[in-house]
C-alpha positions as CSV (number, residue, x, y, z in Angstrom):
1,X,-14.0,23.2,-44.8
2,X,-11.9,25.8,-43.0
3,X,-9.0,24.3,-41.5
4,X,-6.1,26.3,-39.3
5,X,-3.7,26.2,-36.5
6,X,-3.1,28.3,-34.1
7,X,-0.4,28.9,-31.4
8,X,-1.1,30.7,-28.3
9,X,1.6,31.1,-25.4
10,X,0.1,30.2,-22.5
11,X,2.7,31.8,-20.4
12,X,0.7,35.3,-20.2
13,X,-2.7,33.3,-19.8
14,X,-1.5,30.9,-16.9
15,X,0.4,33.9,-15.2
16,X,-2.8,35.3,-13.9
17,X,-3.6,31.8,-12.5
18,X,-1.3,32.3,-9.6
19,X,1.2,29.8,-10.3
20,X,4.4,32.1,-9.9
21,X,6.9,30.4,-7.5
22,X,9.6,28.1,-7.4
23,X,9.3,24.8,-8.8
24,X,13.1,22.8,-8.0
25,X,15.3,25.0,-10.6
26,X,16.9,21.4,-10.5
27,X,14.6,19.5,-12.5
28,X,17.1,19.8,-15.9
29,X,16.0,17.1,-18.4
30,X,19.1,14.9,-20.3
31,X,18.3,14.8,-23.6
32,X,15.9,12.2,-25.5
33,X,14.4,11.2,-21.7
34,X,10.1,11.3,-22.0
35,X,9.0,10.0,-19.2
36,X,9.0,14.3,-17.5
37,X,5.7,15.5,-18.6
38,X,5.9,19.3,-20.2
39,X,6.0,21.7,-17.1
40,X,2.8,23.4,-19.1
41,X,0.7,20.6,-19.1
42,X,1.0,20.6,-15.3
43,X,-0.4,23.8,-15.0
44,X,-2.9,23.0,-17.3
45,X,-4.0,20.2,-15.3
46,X,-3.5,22.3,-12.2
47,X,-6.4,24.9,-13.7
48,X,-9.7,25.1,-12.0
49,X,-12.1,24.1,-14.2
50,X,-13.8,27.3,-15.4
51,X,-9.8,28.3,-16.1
52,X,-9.3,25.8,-18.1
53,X,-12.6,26.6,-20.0
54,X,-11.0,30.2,-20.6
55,X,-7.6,28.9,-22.0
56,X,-9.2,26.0,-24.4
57,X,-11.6,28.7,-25.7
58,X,-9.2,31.5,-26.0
59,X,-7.0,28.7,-28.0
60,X,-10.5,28.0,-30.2
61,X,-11.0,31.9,-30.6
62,X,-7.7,32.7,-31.6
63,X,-7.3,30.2,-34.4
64,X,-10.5,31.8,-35.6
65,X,-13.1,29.3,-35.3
66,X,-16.6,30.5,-33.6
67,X,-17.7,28.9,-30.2
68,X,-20.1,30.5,-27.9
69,X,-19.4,28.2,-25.1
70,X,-17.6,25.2,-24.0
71,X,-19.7,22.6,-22.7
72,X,-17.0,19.3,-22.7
73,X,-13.7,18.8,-22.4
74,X,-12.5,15.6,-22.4
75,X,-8.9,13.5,-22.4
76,X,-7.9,11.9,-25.9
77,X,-5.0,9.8,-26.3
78,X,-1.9,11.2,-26.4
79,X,-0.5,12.1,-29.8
80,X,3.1,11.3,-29.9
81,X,3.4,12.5,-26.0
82,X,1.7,15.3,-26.2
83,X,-1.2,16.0,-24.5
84,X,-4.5,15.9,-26.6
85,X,-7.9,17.2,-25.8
86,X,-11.5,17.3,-27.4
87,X,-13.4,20.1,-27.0
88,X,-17.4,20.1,-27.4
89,X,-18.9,23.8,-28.3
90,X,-22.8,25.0,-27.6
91,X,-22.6,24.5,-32.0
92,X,-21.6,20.6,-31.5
93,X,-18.7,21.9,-32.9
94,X,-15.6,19.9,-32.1
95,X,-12.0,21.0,-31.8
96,X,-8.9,18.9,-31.2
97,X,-6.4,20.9,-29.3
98,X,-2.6,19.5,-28.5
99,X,-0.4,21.3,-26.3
100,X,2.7,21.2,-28.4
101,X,6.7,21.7,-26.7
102,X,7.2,25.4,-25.3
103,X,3.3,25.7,-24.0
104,X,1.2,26.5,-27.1
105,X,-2.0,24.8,-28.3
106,X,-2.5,23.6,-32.1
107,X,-6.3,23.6,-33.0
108,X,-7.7,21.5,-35.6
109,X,-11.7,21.1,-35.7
110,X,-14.8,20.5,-37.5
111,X,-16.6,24.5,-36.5
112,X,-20.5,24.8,-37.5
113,X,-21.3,27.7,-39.7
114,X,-22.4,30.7,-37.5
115,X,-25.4,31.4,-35.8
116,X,-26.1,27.9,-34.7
117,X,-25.8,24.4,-35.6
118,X,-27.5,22.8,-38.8
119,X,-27.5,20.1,-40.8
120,X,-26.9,20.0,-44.3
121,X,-29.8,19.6,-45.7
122,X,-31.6,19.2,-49.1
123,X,-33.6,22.4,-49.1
124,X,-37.3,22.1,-49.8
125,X,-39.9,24.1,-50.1
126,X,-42.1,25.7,-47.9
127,X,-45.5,23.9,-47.0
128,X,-48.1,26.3,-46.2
């Protein structure tokens, strides 16, 4: 089973998304408070839909697992306050990915082998 993180600063990704402006330089945190979600995440959120496509597969792509396209994205539970979400490939395969402090993904997943998605099987032989 291949198995791998991979971090991805999404501050050169989300750049192009237009989000360059000011935000309230006053929003300074005290320490150990939680209830301020992670300034990434809101852009995340903020992402059009195909955009956020693009950053969950370019998170996928760069930790080296295969997917040809995305066709889900859906809301987990968070994981210790971070945001978590599961993403559904063309493969059926799945990837975790949890936007960690600092705006970069971790991607854990269960890929399918290349060139499409298959079942382990007991091989047999052909019937003619």
């Amino acid at each position: 089973m291949k198995s791998g993180q991979m971090v991805l600063v999404l501050a050169t990704l989300l750049a192009g998304c237009g989000g360059a402006g000011s935000s309230g330089g006053g929003n300074a945190q005290a320490p150990g408070a939680a209830a301020t979600p992670d300034p990434m995440e809101a852009k995340i959120r903020a992402l059009t839909p195909v955009q956020r496509r693009v950053a969950m597969f370019r998170a996928i792509y760069d930790a080296d697992f295969t997917c040809q396209k995305i066709v889900s994205i859906a809301d987990q539970p968070r994981d210790g306050g971070r945001p978590v979400w599961l993403v559904t490939c063309d493969d059926q395969g799945e990837y975790v990915i949890t936007l960690q402090p600092g705006g970069t993904f971790t991607v854990s997943g269960v890929p399918q082998p290349k060139g499409g998605f298959r079942r382990a099987a007991p091989s047999a032989a052909p019937t003619n």
